[in-house]
C-alpha positions as CSV (number, residue, x, y, z in Angstrom):
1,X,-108.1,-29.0,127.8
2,X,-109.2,-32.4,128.7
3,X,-109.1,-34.7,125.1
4,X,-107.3,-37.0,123.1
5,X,-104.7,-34.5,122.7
6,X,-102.3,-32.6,125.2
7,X,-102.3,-29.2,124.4
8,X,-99.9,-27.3,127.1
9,X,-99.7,-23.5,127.3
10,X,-96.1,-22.1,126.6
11,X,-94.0,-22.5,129.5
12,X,-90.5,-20.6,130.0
13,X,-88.4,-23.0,127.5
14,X,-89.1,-26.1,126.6
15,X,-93.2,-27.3,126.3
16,X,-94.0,-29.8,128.0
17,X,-97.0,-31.6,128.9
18,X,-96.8,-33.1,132.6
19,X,-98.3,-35.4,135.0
20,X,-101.3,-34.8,137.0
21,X,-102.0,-36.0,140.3
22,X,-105.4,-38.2,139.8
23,X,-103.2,-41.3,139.1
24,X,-105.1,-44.4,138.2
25,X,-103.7,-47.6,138.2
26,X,-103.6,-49.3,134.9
27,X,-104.3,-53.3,134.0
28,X,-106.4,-53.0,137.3
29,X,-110.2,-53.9,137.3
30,X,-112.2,-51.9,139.7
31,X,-111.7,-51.8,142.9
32,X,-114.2,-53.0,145.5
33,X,-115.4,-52.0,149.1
34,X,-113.8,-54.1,151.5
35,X,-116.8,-56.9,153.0
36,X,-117.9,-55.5,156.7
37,X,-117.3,-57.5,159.6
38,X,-119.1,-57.5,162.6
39,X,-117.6,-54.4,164.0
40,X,-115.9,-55.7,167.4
41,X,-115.6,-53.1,170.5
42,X,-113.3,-54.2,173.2
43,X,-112.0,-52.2,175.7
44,X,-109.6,-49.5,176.2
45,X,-107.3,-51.7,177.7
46,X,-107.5,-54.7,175.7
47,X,-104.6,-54.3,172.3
48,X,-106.6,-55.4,168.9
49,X,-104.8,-56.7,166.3
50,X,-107.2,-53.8,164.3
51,X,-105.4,-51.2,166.1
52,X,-102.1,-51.9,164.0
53,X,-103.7,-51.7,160.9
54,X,-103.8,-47.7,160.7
55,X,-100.4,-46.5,160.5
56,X,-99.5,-42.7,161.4
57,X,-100.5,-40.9,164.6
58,X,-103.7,-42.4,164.8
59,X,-101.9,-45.8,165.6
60,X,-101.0,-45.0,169.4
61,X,-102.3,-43.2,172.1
62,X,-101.3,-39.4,172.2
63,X,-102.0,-36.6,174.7
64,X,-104.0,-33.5,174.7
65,X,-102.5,-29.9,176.4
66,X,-104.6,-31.5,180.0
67,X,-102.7,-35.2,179.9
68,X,-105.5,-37.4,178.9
69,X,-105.1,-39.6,176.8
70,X,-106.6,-40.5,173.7
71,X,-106.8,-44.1,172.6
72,X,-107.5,-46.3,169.5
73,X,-110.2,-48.7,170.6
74,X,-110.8,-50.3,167.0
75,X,-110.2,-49.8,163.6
76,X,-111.6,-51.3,160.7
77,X,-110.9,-51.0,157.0
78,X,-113.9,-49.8,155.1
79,X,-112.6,-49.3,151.5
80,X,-109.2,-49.7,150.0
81,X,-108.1,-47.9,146.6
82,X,-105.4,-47.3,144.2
83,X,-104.5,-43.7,146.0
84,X,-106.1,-43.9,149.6
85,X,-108.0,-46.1,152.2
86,X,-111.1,-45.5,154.3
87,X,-110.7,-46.9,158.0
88,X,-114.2,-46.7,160.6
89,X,-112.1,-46.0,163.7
90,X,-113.8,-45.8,167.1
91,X,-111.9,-43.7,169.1
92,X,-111.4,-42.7,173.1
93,X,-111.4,-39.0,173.2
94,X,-109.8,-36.7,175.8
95,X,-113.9,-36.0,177.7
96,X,-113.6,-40.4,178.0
97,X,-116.4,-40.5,174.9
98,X,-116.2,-43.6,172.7
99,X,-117.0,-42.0,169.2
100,X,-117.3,-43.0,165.7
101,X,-114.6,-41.1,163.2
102,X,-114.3,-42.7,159.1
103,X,-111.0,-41.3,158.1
104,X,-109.2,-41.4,155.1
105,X,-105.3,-42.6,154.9
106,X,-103.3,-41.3,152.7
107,X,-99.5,-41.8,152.4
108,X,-98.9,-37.4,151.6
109,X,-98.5,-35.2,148.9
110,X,-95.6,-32.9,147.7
111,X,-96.3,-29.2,146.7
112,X,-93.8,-27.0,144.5
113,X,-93.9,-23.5,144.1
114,X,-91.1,-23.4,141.1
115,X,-89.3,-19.7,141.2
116,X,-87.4,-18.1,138.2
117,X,-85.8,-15.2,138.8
118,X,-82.8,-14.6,136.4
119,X,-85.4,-12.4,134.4
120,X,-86.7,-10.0,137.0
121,X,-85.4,-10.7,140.7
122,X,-88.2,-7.9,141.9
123,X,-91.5,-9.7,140.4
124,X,-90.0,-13.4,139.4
125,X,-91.9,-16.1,137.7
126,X,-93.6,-18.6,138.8
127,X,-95.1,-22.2,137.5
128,X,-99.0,-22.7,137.2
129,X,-101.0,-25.4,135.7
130,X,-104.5,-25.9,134.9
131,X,-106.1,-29.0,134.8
132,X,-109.8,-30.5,135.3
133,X,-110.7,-31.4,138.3
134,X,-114.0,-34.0,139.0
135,X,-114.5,-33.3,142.7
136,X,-114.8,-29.9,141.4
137,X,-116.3,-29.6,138.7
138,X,-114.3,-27.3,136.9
139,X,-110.9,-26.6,135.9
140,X,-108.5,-25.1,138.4
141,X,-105.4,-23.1,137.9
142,X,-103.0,-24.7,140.4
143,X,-99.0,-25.5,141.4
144,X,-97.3,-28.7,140.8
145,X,-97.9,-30.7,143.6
146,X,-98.4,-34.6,143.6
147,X,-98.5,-37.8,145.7
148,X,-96.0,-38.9,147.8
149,X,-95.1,-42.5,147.3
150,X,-95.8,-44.6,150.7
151,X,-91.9,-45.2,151.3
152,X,-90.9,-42.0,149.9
153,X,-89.0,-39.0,151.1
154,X,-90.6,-35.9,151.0
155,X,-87.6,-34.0,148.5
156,X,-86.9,-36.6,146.3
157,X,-91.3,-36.9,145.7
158,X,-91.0,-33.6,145.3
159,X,-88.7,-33.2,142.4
160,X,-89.8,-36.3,140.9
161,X,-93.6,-34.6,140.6
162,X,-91.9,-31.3,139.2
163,X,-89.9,-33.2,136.5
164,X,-92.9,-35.3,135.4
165,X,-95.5,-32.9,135.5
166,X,-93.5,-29.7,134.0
167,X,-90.4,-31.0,132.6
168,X,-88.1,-29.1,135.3
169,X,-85.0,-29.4,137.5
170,X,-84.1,-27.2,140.1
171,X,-81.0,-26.8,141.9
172,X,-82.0,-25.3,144.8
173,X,-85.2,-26.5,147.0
174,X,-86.2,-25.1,150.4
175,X,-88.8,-26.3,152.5
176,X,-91.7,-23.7,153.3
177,X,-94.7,-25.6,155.4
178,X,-96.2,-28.7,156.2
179,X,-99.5,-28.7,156.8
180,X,-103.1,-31.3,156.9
181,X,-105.5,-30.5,154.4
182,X,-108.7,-31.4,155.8
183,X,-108.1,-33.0,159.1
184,X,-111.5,-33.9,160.3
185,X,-111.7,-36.7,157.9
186,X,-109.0,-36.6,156.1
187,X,-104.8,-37.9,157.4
188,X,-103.4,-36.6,154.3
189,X,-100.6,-33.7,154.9
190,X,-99.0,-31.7,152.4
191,X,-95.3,-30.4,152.7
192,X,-94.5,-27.5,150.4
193,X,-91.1,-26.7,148.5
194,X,-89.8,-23.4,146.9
195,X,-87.6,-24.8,144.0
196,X,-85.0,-23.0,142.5
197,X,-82.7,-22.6,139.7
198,X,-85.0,-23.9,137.1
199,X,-83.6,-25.7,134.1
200,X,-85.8,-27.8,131.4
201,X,-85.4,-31.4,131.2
202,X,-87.8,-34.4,130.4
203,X,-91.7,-34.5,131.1
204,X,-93.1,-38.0,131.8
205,X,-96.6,-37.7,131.7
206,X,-99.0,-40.5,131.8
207,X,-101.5,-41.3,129.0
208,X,-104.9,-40.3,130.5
209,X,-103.4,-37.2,131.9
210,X,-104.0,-33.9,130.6
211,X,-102.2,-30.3,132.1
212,X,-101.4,-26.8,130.8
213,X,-98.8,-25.3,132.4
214,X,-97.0,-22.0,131.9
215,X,-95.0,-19.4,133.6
216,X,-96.9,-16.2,134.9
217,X,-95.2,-13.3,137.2
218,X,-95.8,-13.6,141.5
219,X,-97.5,-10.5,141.2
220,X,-100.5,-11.8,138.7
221,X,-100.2,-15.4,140.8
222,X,-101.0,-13.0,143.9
223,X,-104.0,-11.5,141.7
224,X,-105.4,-14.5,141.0
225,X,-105.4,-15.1,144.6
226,X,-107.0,-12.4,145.2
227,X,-109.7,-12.2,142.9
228,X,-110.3,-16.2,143.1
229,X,-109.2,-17.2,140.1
230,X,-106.5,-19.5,142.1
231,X,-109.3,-20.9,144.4
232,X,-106.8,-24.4,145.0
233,X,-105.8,-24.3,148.7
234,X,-102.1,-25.7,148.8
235,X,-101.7,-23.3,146.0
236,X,-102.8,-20.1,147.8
237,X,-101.0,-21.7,151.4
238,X,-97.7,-21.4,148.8
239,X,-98.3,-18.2,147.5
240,X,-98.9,-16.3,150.1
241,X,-96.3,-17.7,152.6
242,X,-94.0,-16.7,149.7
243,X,-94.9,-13.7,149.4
244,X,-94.7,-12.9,153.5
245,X,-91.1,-14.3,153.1
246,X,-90.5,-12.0,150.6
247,X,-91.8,-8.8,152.3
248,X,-89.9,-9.7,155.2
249,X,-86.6,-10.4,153.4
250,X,-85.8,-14.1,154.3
251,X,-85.1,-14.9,151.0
């Protein structure tokens, strides 16, 4: 319940308010498209100082499955925020086609799908939260998952995000997918941990976030999959790649 007042559901242990992933920076006035330029179109095989401004695959040339090569021609930044940047790329696709792509940068995200088991190995328990989301318009059952910080390792992210957001530790983490959310627009990826061994320890949540988490058993997270309650995608990704390593024994 977004209000003045966290009110989490009763996890496993200790409550414990936790951190959600809309972070906003704070003492920060509000943050301004970046002027246009005259957008400048050089040639393939003319380097633009433009070009090293995105960073991640989209920074050099790469190959399709035939060999041709796809090439950065320019790249200009459209918008820059607290959490992610808009660049208006034009790109040299694998046909030869100059075309027009405005893609989101973002630095990654960490998802955890938190197990507890010393109850009932057969149908363990797992960690939900629920939280309202604006892009959606609704609230939204969900796993912790968070923002990785732009120099960050993917591990450490993601037990910073389950201590802050839940108030857990694991001892045991294993990675389970990587995966892009949206990648016609969108250059953020998500890399997904089972966590293990679950012990309670100190929630750091910010002041203008609001979550509900609790513990519910894999078999009701895998109904609410099913029946679309969990309608979150890196939570059903999680869930149901869990639940295929379970059937075939890997765990």
């Amino acid at each position: 319940m977004r209000s003045g007042h966290k009110t989490p559901l009763k996890p496993a242990g200790k409550q414990q308010a936790g951190k959600a992933k809309n972070k906003i920076q704070k003492n920060q006035g509000p943050v301004q498209p970046v002027a246009k330029g005259k957008r400048m179109l050089p040639s393939a095989n003319k380097q633009t100082a433009a070009t090293s401004a995105i960073r991640g695959p989209a920074a050099s040339s790469v190959k399709n499955q035939r060999g041709a090569k796809v090439a950065l021609i320019s790249s200009q930044l459209a918008y820059q925020g607290p959490l992610f940047d808009v660049y208006t790329d034009y790109v040299r696709e694998p046909e030869g086609e100059t075309a027009r792509r405005d893609v989101i940068r973002h630095s990654g995200s960490v998802v955890i799908l938190a197990v507890d088991d010393t109850s009932n190995p057969a149908d363990p328990m797992i960690v939900v939260e629920r939280q309202y989301r604006h892009a959606a318009g609704q609230y939204m059952w969900e796993i912790p998952a968070g923002r990785k910080e732009p120099e960050e390792a993917t591990l450490p992210g993601a037990k910073r995000e389950l201590l802050e957001e839940t108030g857990y530790i694991a001892k045991r983490w294993t990675k389970l997918a990587r995966f892009f959310v949206s990648p016609g627009f969108l250059g953020e990826w998500m890399q997904v941990y089972i966590a293990e061994g679950l012990s309670c320890g100190q929630s750091a949540p910010d002041e203008d976030e609001y979550i509900e988490h609790r513990q519910i058993p894999f078999s009701q997270a895998m109904e609410w999959v099913e029946s679309g309650k969990i309608i979150d995608a890196k939570s059903i990704v999680a869930i149901l790649l869990y639940a295929r390593r379970r059937s075939a024994a890997i765990l």
